[in-house]
N, CA, C and O of each residue as an XYZ file, in Angstrom:
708
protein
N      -0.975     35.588    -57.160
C      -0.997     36.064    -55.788
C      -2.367     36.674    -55.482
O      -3.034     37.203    -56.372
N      -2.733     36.602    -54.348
C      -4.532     37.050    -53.868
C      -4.259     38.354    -53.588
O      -3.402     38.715    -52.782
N      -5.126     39.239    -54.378
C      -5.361     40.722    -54.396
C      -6.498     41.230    -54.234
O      -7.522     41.103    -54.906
N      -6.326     41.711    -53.475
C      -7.999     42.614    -53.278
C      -8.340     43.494    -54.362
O      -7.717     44.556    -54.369
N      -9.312     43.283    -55.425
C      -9.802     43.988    -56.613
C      -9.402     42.906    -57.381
O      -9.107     43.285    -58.514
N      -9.233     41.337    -57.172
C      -9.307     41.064    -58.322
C      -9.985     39.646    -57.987
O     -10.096     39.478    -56.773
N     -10.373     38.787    -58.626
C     -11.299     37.668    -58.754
C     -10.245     36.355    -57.302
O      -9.193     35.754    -57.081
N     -11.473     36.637    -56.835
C     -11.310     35.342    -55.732
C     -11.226     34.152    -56.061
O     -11.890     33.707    -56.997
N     -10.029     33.091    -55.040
C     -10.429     32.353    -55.775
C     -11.100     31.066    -55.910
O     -11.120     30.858    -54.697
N     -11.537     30.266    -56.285
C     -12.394     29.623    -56.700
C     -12.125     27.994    -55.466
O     -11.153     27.455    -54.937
N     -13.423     27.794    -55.496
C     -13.352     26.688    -54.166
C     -14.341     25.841    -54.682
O     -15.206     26.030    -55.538
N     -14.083     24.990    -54.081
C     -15.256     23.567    -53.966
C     -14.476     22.473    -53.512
O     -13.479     21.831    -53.841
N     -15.684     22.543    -52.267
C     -14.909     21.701    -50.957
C     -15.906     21.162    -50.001
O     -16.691     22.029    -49.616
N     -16.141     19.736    -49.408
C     -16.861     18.858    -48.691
C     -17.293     20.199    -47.556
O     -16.769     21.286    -47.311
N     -18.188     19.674    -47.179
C     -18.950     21.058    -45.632
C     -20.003     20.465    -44.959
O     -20.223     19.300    -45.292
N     -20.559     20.835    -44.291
C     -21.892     20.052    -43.521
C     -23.034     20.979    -43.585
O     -23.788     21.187    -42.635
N     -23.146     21.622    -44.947
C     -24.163     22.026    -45.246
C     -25.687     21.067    -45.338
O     -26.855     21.372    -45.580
N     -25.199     20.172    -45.110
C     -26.202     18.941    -45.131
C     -25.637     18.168    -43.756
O     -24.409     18.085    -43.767
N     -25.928     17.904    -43.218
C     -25.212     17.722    -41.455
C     -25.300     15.930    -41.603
O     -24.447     15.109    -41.265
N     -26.557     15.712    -42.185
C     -26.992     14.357    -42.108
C     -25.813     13.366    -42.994
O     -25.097     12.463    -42.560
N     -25.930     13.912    -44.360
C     -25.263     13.372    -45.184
C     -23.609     13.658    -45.376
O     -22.676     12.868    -45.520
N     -23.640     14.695    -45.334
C     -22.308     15.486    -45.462
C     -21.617     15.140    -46.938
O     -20.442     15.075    -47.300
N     -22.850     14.953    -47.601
C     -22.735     15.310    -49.312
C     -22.511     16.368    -50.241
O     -22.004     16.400    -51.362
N     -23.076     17.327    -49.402
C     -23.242     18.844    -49.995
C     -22.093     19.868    -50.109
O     -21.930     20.585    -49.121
N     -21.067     20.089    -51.427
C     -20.439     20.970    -51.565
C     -20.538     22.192    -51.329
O     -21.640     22.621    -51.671
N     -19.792     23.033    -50.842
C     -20.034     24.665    -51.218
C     -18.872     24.928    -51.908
O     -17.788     24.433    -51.600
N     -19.116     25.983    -53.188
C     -17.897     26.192    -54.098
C     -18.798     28.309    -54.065
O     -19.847     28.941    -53.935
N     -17.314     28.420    -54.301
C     -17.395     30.531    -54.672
C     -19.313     30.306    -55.835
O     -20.436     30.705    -55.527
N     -18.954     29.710    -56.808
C     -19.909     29.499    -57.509
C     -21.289     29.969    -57.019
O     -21.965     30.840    -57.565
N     -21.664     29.168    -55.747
C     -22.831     28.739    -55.487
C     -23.124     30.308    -55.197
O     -23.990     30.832    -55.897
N     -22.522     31.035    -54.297
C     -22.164     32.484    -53.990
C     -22.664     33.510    -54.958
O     -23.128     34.562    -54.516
N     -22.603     33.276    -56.293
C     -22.428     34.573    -56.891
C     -23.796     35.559    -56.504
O     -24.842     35.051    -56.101
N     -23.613     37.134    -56.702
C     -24.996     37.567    -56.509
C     -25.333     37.750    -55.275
O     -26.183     38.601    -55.015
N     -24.710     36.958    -54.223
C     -24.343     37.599    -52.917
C     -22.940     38.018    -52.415
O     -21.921     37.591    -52.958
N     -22.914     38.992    -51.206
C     -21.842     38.760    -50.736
C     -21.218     37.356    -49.846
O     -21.925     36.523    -49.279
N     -19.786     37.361    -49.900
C     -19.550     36.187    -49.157
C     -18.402     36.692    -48.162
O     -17.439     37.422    -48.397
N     -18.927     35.894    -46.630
C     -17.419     36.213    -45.628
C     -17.301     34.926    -45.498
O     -18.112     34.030    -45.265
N     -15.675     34.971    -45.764
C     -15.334     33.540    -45.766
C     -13.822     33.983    -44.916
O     -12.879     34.759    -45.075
N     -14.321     32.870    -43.860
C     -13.382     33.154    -42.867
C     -12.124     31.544    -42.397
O     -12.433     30.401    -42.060
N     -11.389     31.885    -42.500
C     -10.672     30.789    -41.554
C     -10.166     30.197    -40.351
O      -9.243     30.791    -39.794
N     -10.568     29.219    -39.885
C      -9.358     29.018    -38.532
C      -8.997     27.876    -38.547
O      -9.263     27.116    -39.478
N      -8.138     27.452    -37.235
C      -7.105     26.679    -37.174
C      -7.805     25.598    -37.393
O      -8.160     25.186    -38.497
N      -8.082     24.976    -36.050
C      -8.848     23.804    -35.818
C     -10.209     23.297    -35.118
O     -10.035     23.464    -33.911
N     -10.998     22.961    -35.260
C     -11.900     22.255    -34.746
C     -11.937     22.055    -32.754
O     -10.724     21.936    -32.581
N     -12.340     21.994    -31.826
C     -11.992     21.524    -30.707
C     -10.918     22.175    -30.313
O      -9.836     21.598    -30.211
N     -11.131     23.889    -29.950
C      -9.570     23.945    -29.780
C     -10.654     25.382    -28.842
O     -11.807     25.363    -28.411
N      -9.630     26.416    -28.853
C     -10.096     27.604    -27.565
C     -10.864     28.675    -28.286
O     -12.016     29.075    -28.121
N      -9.720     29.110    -29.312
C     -10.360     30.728    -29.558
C     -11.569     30.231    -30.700
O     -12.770     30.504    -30.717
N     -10.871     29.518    -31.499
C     -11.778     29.226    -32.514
C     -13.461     28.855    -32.511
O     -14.254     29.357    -33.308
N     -13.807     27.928    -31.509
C     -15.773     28.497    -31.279
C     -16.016     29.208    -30.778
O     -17.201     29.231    -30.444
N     -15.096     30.388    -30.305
C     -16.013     32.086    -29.989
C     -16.299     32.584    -30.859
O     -17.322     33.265    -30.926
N     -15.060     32.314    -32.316
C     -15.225     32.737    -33.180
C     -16.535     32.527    -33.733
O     -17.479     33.306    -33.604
N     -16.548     31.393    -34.380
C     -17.321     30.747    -35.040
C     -18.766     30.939    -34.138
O     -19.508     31.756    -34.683
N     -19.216     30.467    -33.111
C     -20.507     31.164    -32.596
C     -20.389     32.139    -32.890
O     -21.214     32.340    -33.782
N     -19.640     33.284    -32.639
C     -19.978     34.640    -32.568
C     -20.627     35.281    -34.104
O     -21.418     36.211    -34.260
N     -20.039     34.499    -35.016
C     -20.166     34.715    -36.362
C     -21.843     34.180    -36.521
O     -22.625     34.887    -37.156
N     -22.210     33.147    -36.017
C     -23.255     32.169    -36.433
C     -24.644     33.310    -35.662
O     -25.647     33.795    -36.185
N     -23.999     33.419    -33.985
C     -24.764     34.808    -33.666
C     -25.444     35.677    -34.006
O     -26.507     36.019    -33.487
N     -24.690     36.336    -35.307
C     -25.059     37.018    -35.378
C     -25.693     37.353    -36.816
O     -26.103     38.443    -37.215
N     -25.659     35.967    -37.568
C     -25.768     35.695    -38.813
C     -26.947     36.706    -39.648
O     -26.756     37.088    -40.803
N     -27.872     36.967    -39.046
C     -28.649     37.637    -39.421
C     -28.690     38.825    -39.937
O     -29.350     39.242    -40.889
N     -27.732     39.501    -39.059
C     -26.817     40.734    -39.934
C     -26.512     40.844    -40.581
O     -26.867     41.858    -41.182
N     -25.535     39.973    -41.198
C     -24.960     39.467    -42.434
C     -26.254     39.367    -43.983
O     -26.375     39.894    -45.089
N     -27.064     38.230    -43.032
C     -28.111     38.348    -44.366
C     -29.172     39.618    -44.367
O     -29.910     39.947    -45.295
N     -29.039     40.253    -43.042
C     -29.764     42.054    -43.909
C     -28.623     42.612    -44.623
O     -28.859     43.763    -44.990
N     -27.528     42.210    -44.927
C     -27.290     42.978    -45.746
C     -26.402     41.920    -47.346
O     -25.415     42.314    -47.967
N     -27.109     40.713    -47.581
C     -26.954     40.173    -48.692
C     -25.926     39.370    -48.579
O     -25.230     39.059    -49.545
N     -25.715     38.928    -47.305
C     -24.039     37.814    -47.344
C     -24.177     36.724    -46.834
O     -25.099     36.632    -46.023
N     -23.620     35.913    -47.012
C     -23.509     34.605    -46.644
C     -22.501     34.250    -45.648
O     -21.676     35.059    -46.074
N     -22.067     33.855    -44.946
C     -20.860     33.111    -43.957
C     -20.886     31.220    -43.968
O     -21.700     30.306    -43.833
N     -19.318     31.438    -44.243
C     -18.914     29.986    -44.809
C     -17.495     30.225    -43.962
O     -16.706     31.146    -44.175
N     -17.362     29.243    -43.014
C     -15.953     28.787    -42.010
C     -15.497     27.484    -42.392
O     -16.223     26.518    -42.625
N     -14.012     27.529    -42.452
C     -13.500     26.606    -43.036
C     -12.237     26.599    -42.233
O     -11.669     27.522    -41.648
N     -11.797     24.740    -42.404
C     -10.779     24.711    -41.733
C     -10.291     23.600    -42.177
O     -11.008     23.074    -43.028
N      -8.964     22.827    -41.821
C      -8.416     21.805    -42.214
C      -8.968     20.518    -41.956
O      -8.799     19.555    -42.704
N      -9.563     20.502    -41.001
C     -10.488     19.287    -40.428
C     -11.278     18.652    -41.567
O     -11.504     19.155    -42.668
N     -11.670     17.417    -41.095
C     -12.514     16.748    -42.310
C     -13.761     17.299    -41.048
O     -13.854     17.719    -39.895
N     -15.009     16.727    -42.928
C     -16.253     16.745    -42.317
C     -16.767     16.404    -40.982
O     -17.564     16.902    -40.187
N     -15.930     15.258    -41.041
C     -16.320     13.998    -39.630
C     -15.975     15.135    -38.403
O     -16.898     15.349    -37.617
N     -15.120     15.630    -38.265
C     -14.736     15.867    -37.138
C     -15.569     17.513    -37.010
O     -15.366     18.017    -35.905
N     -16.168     18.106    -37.655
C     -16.861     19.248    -38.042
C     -17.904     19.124    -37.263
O     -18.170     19.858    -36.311
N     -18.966     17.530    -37.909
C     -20.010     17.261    -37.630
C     -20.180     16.896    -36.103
O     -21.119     17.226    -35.378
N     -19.033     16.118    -35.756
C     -18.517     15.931    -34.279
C     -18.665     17.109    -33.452
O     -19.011     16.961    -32.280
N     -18.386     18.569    -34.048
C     -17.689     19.809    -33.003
C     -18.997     20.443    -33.625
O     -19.155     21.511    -33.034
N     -19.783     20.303    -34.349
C     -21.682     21.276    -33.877
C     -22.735     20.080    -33.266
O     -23.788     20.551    -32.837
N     -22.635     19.005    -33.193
C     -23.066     18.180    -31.997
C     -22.525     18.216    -30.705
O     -23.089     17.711    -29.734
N     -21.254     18.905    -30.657
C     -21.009     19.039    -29.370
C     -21.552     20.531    -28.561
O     -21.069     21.643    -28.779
N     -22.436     20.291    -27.794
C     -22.749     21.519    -26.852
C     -21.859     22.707    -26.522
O     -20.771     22.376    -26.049
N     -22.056     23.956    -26.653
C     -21.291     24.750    -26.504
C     -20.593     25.235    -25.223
O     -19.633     26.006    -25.199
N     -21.326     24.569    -23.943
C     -20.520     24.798    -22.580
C     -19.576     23.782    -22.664
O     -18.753     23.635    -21.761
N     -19.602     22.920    -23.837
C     -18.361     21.639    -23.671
C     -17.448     22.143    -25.024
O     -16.883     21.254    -25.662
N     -17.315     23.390    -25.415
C     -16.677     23.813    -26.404
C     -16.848     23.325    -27.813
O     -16.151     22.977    -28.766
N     -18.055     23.458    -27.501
C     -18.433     22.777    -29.280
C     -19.377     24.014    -30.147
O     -19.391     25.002    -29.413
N     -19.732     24.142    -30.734
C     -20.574     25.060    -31.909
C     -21.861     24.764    -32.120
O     -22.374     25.195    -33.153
N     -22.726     23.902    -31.117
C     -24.064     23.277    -31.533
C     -24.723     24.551    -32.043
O     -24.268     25.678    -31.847
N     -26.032     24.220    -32.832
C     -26.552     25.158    -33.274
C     -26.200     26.514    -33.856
O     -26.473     27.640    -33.440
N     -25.298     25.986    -35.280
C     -24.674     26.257    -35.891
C     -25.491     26.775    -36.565
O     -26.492     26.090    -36.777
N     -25.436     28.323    -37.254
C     -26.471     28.301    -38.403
C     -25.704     28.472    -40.230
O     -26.280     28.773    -41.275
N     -24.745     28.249    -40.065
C     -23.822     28.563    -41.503
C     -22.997     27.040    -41.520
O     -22.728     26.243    -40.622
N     -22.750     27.052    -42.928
C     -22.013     25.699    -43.311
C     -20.400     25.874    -42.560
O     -20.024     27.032    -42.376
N     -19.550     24.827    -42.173
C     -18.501     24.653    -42.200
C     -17.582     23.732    -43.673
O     -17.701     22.560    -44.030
N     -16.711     24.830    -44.232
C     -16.335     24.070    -45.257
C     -14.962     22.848    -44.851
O     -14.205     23.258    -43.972
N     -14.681     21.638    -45.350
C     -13.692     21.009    -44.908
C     -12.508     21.068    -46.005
O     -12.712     20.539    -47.097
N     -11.649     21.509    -45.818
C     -10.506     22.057    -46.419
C      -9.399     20.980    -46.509
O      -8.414     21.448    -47.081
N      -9.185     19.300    -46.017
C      -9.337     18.591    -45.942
C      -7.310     18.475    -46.890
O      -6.217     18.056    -46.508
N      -7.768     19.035    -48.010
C      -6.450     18.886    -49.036
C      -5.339     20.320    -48.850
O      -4.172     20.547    -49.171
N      -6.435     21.092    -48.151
C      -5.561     22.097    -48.004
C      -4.885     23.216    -49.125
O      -3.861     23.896    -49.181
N      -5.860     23.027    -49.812
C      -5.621     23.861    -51.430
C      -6.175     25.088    -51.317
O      -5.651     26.173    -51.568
N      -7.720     24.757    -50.763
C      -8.438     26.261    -50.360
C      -7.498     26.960    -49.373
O      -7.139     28.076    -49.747
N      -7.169     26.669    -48.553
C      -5.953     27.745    -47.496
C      -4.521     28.295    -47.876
O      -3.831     29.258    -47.540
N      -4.389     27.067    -48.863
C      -3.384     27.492    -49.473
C      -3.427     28.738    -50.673
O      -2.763     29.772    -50.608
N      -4.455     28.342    -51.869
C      -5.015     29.313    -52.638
C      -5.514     30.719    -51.494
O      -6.070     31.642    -52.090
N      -5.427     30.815    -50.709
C      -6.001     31.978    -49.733
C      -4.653     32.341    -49.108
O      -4.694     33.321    -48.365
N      -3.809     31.917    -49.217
C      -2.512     32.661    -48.583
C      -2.418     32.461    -47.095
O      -1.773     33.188    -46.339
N      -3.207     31.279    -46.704
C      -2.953     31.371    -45.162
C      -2.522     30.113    -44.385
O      -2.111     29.955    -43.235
N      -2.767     29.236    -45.454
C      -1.622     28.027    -44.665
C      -0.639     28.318    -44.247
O       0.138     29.145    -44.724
N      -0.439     27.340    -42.756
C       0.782     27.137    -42.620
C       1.323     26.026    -42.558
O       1.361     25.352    -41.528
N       1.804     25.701    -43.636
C       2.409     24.469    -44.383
C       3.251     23.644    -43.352
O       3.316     22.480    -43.747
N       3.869     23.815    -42.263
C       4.931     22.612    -41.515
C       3.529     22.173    -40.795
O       3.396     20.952    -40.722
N       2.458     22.952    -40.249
C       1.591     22.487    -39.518
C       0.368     22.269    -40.160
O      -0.501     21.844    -39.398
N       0.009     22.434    -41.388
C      -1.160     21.850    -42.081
C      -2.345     22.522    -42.138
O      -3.194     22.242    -42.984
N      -2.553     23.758    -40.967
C      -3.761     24.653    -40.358
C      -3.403     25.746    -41.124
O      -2.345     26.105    -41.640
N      -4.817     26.311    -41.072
C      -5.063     27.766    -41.279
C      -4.800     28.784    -40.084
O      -5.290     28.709    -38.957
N      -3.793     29.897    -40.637
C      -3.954     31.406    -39.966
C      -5.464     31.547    -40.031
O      -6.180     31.006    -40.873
N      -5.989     32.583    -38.732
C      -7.114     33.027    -38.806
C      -7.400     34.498    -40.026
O      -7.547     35.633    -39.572
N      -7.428     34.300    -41.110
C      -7.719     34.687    -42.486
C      -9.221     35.330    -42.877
O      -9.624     34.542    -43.733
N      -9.812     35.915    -42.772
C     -10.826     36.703    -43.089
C     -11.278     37.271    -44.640
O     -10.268     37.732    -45.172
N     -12.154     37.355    -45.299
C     -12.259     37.946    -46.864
C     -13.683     37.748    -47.018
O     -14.530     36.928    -46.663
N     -13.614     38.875    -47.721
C     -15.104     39.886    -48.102
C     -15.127     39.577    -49.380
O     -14.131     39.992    -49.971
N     -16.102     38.840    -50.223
C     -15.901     38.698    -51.968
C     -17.414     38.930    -51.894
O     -18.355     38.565    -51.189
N     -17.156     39.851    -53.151
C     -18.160     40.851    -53.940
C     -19.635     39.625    -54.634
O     -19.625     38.394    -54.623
N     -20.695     40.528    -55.141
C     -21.606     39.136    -55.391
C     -20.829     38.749    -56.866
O     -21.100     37.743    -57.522
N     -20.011     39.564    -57.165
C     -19.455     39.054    -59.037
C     -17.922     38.127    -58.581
O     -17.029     37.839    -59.377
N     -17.942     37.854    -57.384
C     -16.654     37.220    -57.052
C     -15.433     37.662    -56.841
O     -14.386     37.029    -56.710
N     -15.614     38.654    -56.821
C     -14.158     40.022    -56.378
C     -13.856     39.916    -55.399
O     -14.865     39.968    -54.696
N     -12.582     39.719    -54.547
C     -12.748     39.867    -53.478
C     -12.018     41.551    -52.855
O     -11.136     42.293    -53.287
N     -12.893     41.587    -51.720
C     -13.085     43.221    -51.733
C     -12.169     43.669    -50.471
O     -11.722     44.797    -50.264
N     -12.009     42.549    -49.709
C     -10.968     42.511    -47.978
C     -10.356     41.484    -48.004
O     -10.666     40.558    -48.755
N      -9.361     41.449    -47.183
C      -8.337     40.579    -46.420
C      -8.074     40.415    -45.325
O      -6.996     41.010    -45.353
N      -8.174     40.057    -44.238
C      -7.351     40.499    -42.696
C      -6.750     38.962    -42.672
O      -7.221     38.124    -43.441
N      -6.077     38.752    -42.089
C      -5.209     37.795    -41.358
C      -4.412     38.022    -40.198
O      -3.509     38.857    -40.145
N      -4.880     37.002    -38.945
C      -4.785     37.488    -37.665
C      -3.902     35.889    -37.129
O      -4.085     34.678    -37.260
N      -2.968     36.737    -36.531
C      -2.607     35.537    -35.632
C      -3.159     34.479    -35.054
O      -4.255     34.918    -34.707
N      -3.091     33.018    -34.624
C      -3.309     32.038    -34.557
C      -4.350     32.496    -32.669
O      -5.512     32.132    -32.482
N      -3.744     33.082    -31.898
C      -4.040     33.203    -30.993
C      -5.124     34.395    -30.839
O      -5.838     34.449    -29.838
N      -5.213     35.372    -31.908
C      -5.799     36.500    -32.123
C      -7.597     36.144    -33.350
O      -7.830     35.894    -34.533
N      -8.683     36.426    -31.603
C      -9.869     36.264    -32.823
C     -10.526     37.177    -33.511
O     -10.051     38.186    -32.990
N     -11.074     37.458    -34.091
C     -11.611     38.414    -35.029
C     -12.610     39.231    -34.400
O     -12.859     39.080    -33.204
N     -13.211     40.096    -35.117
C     -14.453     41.198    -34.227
C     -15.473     40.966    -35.590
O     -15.364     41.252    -36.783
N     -16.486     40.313    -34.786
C     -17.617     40.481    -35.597
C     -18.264     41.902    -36.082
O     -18.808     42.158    -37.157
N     -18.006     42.848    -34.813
C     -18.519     44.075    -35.146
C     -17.631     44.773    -36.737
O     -18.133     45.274    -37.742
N     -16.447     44.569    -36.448
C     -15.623     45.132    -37.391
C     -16.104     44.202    -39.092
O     -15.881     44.799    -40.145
N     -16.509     43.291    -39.113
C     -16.992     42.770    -39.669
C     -17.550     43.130    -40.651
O     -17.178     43.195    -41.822
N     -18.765     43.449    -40.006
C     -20.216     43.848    -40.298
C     -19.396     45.019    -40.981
O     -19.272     45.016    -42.205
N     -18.765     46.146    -40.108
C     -18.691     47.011    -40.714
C     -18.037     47.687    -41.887
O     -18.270     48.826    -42.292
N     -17.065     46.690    -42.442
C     -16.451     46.540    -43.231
C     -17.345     46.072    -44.359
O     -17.015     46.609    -45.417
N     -18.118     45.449    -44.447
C     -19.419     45.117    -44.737
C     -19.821     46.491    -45.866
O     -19.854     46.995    -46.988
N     -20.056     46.519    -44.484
C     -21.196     48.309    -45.162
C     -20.496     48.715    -45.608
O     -20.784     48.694    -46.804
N     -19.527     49.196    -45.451
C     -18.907     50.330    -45.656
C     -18.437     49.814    -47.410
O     -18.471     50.689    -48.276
N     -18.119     48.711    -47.704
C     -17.936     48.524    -49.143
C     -19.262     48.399    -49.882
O     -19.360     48.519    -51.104
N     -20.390     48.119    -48.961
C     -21.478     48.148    -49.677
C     -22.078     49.739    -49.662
O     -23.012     49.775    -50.463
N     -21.933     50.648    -49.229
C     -22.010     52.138    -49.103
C     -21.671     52.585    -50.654
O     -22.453     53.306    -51.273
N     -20.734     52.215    -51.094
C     -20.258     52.846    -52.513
C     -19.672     54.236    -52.389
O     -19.848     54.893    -53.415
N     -19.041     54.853    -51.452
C     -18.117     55.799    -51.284
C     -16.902     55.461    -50.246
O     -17.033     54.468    -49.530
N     -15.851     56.172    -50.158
C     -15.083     56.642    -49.619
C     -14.913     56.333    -48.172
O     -14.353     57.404    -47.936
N     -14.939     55.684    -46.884
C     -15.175     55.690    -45.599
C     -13.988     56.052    -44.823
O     -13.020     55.323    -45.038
N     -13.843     56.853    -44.103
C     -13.014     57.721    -43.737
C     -12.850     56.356    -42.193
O     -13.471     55.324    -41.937
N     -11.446     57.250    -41.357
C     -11.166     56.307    -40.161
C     -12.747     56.114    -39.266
O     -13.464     57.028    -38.860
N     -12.890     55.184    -39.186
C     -13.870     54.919    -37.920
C     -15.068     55.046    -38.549
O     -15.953     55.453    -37.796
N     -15.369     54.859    -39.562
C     -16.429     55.353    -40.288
C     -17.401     54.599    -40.049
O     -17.053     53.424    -39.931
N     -18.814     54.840    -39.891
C     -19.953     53.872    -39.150
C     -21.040     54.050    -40.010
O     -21.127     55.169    -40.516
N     -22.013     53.106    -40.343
C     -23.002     52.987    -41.170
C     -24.043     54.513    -40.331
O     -24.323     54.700    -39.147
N     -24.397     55.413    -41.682
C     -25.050     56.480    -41.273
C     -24.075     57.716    -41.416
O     -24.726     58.737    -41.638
N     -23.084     57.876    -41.373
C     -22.079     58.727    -41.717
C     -21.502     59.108    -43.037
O     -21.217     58.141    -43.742
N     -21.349     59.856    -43.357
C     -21.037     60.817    -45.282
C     -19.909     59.782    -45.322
O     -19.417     59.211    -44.349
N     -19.615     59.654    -46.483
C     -18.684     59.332    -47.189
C     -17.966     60.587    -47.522
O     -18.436     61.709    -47.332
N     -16.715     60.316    -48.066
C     -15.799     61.270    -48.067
C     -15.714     61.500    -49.601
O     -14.943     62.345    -50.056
């Protein structure tokens, strides 16, 4: 069962880390030594899911001041991935994407993550923070209709990278408890 404090688990799965070819795996592996947010959603071409996903890509830079990577994954194959960041974003697509999309394709990674939902084949919107030694350090899982907060994100972020205590509401710059 997936526990926070104990070893994440392990992936390797088709992505368009290579857009052209769509050869290029990403597995936990490649990860180690950084942090990783590895997030899920449903589907490809759908509503909430490229606010998400822009919003994440947005703001990516944040992420790498503070040592992490972002990897989105979903049930979709590559094809249809590569399809939805060629598509322009006033036509609901993700162009100018700056993080890989992983293709989850067999449905093992969502499943190993506790967030399939098996009669329908998709991912719950599923969230997780893994450590650079592969720990994973968060969990959230949000309803299908419910998208995530990048801000909360980030800050969840810090706050495990802080190395103390973070009390309610706790904001980068504030004592630990």
């Amino acid at each position: 069962m997936l526990q926070v404090g104990q070893p994440a688990p392990e992936f390797d799965m088709a992505s368009t880390k290579d857009l052209t070819t769509l050869k290029e795996r990403v597995k936990l592996s490649d990860y180690r030594g950084k942090w990783l947010v590895l997030f899920f959603y449903p589907l490809d071409f759908t509503f909430v899911c490229p606010t998400e996903v822009t919003g994440f890509s947005d703001r990516l830079s944040e992420f790498h001041d503070l040592n992490a990577e972002v990897i989105a994954v979903s049930t979709d194959s590559v094809f249809s991935h590569k399809a939805w960041i060629e598509t322009p974003r006033e036509k609901n697509g993700v162009s100018d994407l700056l993080f890989p999309l992983g293709s989850d394709i067999t449905k093992s990674v969502s499943r190993d993550y506790g967030v399939l939902i098996e009669r329908d084949g998709i991912a719950l919107r599923g969230l997780f923070i893994i450590d650079p030694e592969g720990i994973l350090q968060y969990q959230v899982v949000h309803s299908l209709n419910i998208g995530r907060n990048v801000d909360e994100a980030v800050r969840v972020l810090q706050g495990l990278q802080s190395g103390g205590r973070c009390p309610i509401n706790w904001k980068p710059g504030q004592e630990n408890i």
